[in-house]
C-alpha positions as CSV (number, residue, x, y, z in Angstrom):
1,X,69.8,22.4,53.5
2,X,67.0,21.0,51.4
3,X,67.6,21.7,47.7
4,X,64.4,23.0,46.2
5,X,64.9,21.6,42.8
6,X,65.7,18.0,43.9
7,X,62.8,17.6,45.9
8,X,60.1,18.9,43.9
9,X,61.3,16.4,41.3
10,X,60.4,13.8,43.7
11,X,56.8,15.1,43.6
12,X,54.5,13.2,41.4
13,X,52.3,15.7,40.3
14,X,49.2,14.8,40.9
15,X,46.0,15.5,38.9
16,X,44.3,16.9,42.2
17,X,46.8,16.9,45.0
18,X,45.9,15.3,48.4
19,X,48.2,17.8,49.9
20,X,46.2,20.5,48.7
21,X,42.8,18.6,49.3
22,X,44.2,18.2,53.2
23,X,45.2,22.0,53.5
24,X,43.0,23.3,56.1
25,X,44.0,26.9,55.6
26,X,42.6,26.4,51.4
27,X,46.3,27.0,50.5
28,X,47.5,25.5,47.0
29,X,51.1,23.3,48.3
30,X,50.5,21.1,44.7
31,X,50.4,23.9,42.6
32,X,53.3,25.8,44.8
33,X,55.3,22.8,44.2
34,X,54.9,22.3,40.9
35,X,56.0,25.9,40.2
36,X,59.3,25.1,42.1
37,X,59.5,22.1,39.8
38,X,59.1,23.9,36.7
39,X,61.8,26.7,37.8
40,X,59.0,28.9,39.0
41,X,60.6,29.3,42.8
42,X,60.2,32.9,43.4
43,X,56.3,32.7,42.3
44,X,55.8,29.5,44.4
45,X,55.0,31.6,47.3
46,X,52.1,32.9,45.6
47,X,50.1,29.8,46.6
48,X,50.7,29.5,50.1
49,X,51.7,31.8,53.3
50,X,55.1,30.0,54.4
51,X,54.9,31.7,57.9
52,X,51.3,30.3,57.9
53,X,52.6,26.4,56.8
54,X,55.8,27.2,59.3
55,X,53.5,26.6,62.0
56,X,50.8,24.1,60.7
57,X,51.2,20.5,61.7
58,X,51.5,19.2,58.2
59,X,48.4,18.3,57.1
60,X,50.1,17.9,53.6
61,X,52.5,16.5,54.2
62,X,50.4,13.3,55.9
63,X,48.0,13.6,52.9
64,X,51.0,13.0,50.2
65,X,50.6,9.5,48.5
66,X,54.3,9.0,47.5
67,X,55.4,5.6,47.4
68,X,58.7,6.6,48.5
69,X,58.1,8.9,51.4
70,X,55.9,12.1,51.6
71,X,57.1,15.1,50.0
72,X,59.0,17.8,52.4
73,X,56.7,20.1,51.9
74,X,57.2,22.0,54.9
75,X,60.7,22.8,54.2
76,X,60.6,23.5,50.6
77,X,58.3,26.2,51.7
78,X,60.5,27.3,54.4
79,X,63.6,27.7,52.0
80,X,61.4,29.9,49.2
81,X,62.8,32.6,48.1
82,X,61.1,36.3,48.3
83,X,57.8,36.0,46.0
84,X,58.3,37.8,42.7
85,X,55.8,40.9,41.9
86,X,55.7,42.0,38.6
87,X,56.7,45.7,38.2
88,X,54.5,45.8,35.2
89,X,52.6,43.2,33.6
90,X,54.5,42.0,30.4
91,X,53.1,41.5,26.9
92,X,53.8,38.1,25.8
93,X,51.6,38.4,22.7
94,X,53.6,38.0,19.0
95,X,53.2,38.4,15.9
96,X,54.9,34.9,13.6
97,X,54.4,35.2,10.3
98,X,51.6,38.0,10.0
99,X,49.4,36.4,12.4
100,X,48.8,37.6,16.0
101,X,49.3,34.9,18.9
102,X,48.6,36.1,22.5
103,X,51.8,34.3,23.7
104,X,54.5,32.1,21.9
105,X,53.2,28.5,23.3
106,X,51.9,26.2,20.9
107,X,51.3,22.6,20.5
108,X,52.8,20.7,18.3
109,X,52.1,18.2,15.6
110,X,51.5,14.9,17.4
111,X,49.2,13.2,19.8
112,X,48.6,16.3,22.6
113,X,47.2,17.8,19.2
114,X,45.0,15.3,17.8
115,X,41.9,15.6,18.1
116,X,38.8,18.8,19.1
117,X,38.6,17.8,22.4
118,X,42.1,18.0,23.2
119,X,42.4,21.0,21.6
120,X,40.0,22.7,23.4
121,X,41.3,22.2,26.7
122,X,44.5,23.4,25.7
123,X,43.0,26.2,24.6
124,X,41.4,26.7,27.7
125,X,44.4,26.2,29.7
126,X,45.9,29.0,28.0
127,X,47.7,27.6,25.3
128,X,47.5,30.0,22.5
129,X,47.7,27.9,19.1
130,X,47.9,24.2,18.3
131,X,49.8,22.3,15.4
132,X,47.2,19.9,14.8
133,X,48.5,16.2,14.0
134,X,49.4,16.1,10.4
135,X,47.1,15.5,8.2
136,X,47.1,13.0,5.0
137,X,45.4,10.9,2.6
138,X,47.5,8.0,4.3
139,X,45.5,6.0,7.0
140,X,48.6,4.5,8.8
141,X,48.0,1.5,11.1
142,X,49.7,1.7,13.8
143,X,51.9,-0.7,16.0
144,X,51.0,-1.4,20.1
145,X,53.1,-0.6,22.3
146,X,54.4,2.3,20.2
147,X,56.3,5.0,23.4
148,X,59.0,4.1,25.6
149,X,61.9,6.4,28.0
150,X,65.3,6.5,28.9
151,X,66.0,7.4,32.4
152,X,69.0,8.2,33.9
153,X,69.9,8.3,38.2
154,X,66.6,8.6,39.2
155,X,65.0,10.6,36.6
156,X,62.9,8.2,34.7
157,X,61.9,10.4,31.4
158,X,64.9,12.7,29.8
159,X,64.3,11.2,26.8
160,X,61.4,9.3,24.9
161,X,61.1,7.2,22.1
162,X,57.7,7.0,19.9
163,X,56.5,5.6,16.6
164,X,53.2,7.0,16.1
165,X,52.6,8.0,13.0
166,X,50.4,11.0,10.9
167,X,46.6,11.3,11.9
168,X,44.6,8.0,11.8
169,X,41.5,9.9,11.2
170,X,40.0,10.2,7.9
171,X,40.8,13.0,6.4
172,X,36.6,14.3,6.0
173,X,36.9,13.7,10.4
174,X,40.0,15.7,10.5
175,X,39.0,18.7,8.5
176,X,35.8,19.1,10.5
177,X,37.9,19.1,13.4
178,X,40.2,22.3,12.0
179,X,36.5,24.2,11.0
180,X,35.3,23.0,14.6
181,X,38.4,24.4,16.4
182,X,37.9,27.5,14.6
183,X,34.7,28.2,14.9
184,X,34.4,28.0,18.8
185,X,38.1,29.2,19.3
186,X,38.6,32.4,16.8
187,X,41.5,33.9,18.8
188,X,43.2,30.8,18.6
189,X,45.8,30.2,16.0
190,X,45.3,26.6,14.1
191,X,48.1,25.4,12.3
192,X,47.8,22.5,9.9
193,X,50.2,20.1,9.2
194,X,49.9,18.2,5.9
195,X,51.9,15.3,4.2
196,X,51.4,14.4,0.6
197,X,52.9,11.5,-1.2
198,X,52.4,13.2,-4.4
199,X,52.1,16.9,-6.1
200,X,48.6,16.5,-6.1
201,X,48.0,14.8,-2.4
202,X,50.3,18.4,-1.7
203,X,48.0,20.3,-3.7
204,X,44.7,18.6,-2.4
205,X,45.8,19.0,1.0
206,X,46.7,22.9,0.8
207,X,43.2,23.4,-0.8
208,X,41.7,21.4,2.2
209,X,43.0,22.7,5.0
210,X,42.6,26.4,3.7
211,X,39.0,26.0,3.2
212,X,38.8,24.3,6.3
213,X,39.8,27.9,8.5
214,X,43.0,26.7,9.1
215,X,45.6,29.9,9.8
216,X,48.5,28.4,8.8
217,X,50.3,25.4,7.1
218,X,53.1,23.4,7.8
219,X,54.2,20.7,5.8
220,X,55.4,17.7,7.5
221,X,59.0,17.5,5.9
222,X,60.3,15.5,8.6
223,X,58.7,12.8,10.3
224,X,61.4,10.1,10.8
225,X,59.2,6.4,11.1
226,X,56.4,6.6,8.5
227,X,56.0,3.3,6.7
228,X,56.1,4.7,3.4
229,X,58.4,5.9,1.2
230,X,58.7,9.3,-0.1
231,X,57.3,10.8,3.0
232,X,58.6,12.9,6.5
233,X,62.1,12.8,6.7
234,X,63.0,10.9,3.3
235,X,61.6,14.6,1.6
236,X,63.5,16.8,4.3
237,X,66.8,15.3,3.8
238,X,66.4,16.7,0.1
239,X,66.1,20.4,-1.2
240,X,64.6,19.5,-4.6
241,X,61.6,17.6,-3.0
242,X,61.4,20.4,-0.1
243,X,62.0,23.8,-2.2
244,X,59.3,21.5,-4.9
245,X,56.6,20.7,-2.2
246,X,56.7,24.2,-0.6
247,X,56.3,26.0,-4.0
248,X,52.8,23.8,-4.7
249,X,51.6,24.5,-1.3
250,X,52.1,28.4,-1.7
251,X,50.7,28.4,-5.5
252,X,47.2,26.6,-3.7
253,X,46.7,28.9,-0.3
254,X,47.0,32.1,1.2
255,X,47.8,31.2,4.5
256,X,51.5,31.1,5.9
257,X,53.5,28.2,4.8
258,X,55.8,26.7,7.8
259,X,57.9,23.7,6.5
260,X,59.1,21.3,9.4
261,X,63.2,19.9,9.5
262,X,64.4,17.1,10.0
263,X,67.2,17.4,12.5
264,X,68.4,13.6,10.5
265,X,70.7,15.7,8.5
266,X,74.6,16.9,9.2
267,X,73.3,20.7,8.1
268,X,69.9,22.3,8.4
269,X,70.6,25.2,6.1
270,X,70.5,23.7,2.9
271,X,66.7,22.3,3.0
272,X,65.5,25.0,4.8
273,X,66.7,27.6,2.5
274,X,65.4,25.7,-0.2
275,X,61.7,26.1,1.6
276,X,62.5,29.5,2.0
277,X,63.1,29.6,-1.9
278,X,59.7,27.5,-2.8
279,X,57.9,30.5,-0.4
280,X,57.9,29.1,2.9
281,X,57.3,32.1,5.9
282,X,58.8,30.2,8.4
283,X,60.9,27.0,9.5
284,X,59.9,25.3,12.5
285,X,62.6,22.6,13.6
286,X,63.4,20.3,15.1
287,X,61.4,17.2,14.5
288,X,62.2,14.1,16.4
289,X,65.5,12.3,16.0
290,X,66.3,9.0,14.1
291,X,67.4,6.4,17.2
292,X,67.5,3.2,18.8
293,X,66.7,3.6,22.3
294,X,68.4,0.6,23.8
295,X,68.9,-3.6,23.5
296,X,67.0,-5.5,26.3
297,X,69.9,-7.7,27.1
298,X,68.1,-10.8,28.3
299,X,65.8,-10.7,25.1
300,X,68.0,-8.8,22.7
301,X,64.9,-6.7,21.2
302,X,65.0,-3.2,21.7
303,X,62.4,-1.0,23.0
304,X,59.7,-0.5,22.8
305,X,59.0,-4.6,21.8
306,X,56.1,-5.2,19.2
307,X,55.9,-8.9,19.5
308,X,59.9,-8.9,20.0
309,X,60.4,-6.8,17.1
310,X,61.5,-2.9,16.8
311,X,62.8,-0.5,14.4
312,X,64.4,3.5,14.3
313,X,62.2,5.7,15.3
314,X,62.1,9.3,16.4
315,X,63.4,10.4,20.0
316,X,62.8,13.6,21.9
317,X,62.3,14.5,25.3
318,X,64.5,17.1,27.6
319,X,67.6,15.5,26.3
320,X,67.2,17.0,22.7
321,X,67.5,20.2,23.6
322,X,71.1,20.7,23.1
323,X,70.9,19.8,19.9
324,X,67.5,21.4,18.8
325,X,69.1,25.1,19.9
326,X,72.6,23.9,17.7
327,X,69.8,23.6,14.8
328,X,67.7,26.8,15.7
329,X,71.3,28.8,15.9
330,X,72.7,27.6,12.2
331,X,69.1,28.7,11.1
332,X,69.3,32.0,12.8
333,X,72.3,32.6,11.2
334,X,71.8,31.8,8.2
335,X,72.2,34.8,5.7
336,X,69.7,33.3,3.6
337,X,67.0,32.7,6.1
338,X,66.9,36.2,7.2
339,X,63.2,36.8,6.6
340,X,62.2,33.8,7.5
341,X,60.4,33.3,11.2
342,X,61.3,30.7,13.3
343,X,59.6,28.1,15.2
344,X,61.5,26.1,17.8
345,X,61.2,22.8,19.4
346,X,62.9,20.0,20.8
347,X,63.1,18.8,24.5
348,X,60.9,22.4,25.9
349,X,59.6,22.0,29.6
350,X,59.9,24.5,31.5
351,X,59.6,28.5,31.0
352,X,63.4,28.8,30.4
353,X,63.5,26.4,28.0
354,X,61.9,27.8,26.3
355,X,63.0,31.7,26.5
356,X,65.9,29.9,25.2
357,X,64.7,29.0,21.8
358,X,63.3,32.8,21.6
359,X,66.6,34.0,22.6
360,X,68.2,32.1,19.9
361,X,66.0,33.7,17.4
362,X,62.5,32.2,17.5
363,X,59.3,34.2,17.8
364,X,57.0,30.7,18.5
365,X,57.6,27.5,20.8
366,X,55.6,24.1,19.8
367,X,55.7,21.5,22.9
368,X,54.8,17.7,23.0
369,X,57.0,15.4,24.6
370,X,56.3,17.5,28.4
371,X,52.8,17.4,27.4
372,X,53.0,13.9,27.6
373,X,54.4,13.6,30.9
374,X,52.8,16.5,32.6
375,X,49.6,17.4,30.6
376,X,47.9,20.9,29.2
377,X,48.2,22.7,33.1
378,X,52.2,23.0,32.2
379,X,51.3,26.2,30.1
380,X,50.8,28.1,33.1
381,X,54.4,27.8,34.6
382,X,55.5,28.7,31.1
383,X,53.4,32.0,30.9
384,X,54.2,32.8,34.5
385,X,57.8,32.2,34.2
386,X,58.4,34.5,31.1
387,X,56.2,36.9,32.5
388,X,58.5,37.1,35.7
389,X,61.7,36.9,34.1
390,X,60.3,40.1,31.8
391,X,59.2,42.0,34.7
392,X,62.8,41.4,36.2
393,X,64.6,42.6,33.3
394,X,62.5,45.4,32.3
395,X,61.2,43.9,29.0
396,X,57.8,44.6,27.8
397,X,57.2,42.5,24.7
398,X,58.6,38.9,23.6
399,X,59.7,40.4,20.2
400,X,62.5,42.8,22.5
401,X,64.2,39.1,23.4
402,X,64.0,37.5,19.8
403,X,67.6,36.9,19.1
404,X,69.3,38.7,21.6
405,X,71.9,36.0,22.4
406,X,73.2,34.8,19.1
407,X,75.5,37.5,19.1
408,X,77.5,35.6,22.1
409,X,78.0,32.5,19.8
410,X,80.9,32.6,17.8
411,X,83.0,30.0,15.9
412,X,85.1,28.4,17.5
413,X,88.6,29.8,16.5
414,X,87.2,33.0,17.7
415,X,86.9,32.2,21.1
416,X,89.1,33.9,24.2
417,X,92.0,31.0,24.5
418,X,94.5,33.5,26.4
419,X,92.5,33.5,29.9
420,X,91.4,30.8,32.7
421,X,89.2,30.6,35.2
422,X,90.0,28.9,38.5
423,X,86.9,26.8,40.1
424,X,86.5,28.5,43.3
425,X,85.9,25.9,46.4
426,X,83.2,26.7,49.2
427,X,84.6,24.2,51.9
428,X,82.0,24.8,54.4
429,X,79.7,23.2,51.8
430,X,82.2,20.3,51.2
431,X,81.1,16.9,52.6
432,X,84.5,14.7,51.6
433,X,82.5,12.9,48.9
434,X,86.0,13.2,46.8
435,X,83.6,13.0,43.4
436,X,85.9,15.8,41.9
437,X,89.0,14.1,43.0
438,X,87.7,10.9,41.3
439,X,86.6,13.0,38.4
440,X,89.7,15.3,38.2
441,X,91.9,12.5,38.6
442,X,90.8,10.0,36.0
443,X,89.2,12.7,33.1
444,X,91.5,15.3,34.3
445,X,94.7,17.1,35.0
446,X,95.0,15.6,38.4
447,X,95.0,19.3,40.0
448,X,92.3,18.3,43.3
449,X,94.1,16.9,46.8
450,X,91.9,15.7,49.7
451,X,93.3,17.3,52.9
452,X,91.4,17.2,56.2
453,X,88.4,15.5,54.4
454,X,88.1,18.4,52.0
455,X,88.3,18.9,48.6
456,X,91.5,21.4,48.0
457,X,92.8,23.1,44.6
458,X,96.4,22.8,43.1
459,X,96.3,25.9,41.4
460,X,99.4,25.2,39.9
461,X,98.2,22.0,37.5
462,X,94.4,23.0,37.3
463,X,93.8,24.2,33.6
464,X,90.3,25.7,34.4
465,X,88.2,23.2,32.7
466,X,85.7,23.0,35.4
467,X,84.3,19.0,35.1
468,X,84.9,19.2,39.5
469,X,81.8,21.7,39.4
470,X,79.6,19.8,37.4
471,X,80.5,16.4,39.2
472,X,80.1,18.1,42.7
473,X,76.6,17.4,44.2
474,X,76.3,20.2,47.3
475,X,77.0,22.9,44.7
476,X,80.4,23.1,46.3
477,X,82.6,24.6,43.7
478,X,81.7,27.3,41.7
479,X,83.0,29.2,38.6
480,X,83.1,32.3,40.5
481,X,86.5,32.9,40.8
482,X,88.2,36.1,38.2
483,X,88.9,35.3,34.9
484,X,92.9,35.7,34.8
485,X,95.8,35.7,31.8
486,X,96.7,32.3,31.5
487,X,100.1,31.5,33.4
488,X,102.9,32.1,31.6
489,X,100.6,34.6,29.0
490,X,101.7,38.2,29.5
């Protein structure tokens, strides 16, 4: 059987698909696709009729312009699941720090947000506030090229390097921008994020921005490649400076103060409740990470090369995420930060990314790095994902799901050590591949036998660890099996 989620990741997402250009029935097979690719599978049905495309010759399918081989759209829409209808439509409006966002999504401080006219068509699209690229007195001149990816088996972009720094505007251009953006988009929320070198550039810049129509502030605490010292993450890595900055900022404005982490730090807390003690609202983290992305081996420069030179920089991207909700947890947690709203980001894509940062305990989501790769339209999968996933679970508002897992993460020495799970084996789905014998074998406790061509268990020396599952690639093994007392436990 054709798995939904490999394909669709296959698909390159084009601006106007020729699939959906060549449907003669005015069906949408791009935008079903790419709802299937952003774990939107039981609402891809909304854009076609699968009996319809059961019996259609294909016409998209000819059309697609892969390089590879055309898309299987045919059977992708002939294994969707039952369309989702919403029971009730949800509210995924919010409230962050006293001001009213009609959903969670935001960009964040970087390129997707740096200028009016990108702005606006994200507001357009649906996106309900933008972080717009920090603003300073600083006119940085930046290097070319300044992006590059890691890839891994075929997926070219988990994670992605940049060195672009603040705004390269003048600061007059960029403040005519904010009163701009505000003026033709009042319901939309504009943050601004500012980065002084000095009390008064702080001061200055708080002033600015305020006057400007800006409804809120973040301070750029965080930013791990400027050129100069004393600024982004250099400040963030140290409470005086942070709790210091944030107090100026709140003496000069009215508006809500975020200030931004740096995730270059072994604990969170300690900065951020040192904002939280200058008078910041909220604490929106994580920024990108310190890192070196690789060594070309032939030319020994790493990526990307500025005339065969390169330094740290910051990294983000899908593979961040783990970390970014280890950041968002300690914050949640935090005794000290218990008034303070949160604002998550780090490696957000897809819907349930990002219903993960709100479980964890944030009531906004900023988003750049899948911008990048799969522009403004992404903000509909995201609204229509949480929207379904509501519906399904009889929640009405966002604010009902703000937290709601941290309760299930516990230290470590609290954890159930008396019990194991067997992996349960599906060998009509088994293919002989012996990738968990390999795995179990050489990382394991050697408790997998190949009999008959199939994967079998030894009960007797598996410890329940489960590495065969997430080695297996026909979803072959499962963790389904009952959780017992550990042998030799009464």
């Amino acid at each position: 059987m054709l798995k939904l989620t490999e394909e669709s990741a296959r698909c390159m997402l084009c601006e106007k698909g020729k699939c959906t250009a060549a449907c003669p029935n005015g069906f949408d097979p791009s935008r079903a696709v790419r709802a299937i690719r952003f774990e939107n599978e039981n609402n891809a049905g909304s854009f076609v009729d699968a009996d319809v495309c059961a019996k259609c010759e294909g016409f998209c399918e000819k059309a697609c312009i892969h390089y590879d081989r055309p898309i299987r759209i045919k059977q992708m829409f002939a294994q969707l699941p039952p369309q989702t209808l919403l029971c009730e439509e949800p509210d995924l409006s919010i409230d962050f720090c006293g001001v009213h966002c009609e959903n969670p999504f935001f960009l964040s401080s970087s390129i997707v947000a740096g200028d009016y006219d990108m702005c606006a068509r994200a507001f357009e699209a649906g996106w309900a506030g933008a972080v717009f690229k920090t603003i300073g007195f600083l006119i940085p001149d930046e290097v070319s090229p300044r992006f590059s990816s890691i890839g891994k088996e075929g997926t070219p972009f988990i994670g992605f390097k940049n060195l672009e720094q603040i705004s390269d505007h003048e600061t007059a251009y960029n403040l005519d921008v904010l009163r701009r953006l505000k003026t033709n988009y009042p319901s939309k929320i504009i943050v601004a994020s500012i980065m002084g070198q000095s009390d008064e550039e702080w001061i200055k810049l708080s002033k600015l921005v305020t006057e400007a129509g800006a409804d809120m502030i973040e301070c750029n605490f965080s930013c791990p490649h400027m050129s100069g010292n004393g600024l982004g993450s250099d400040v963030g890595q140290d409470p005086v400076l942070v709790k210091r900055y944030t107090k100026l900022v709140k003496s000069v404005t009215h508006l809500p103060v975020l200030a931004k982490m740096t995730p270059n730090i072994g604990n969170m807390e300690p900065p951020a409740i040192a904002a939280a003690q200058g008078g910041a609202d909220g604490i929106a983290a994580i920024n990108t990470i310190k890192c070196i992305l690789g060594i070309d081996t032939e030319t020994l420069v790493s990526s990307p090369s500025i005339n065969g030179k390169c330094s740290v920089s910051g990294y983000s991207g899908k593979a961040v995420k783990p970390i970014a909700l280890r950041f968002i947890h300690d914050l949640a947690k935090c005794g000290h930060l218990s008034d303070v709203a949160l604002s998550g980001m780090g490696g957000i894509e897809t819907w349930h990314d990002a219903l993960e940062f709100i479980l964890l305990g944030c009531r906004n989501v900023q988003v750049t790095t899948a911008v990048m790769q799969y522009g403004y339209r992404i903000i509909d999968d995201l609204t229509l994902g949480l929207k379904t996933y509501m519906s399904q679970h009889g929640v009405k508002t966002v604010s009902e799901l703000v937290g709601t897992a941290l309760a299930q993460l516990v230290p470590a020495d609290k954890l159930d050590r008396s019990t194991l799970v067997y992996p349960a084996f599906d060998v009509s789905r088994c293919i002989g591949c012996a990738r968990c014998f390999i795995s179990c074998s050489d990382a394991g406790h050697q408790a997998i036998t190949i009999t008959d061509g199939k994967a079998r268990l030894a009960a007797a020396k598996c410890v329940g660890c489960h590495l065969c599952m997430l080695v297996c690639p026909t979803d072959a093994i499962s963790n389904k099996n009952k959780r017992i007392t550990k042998p030799g436990r009464s």
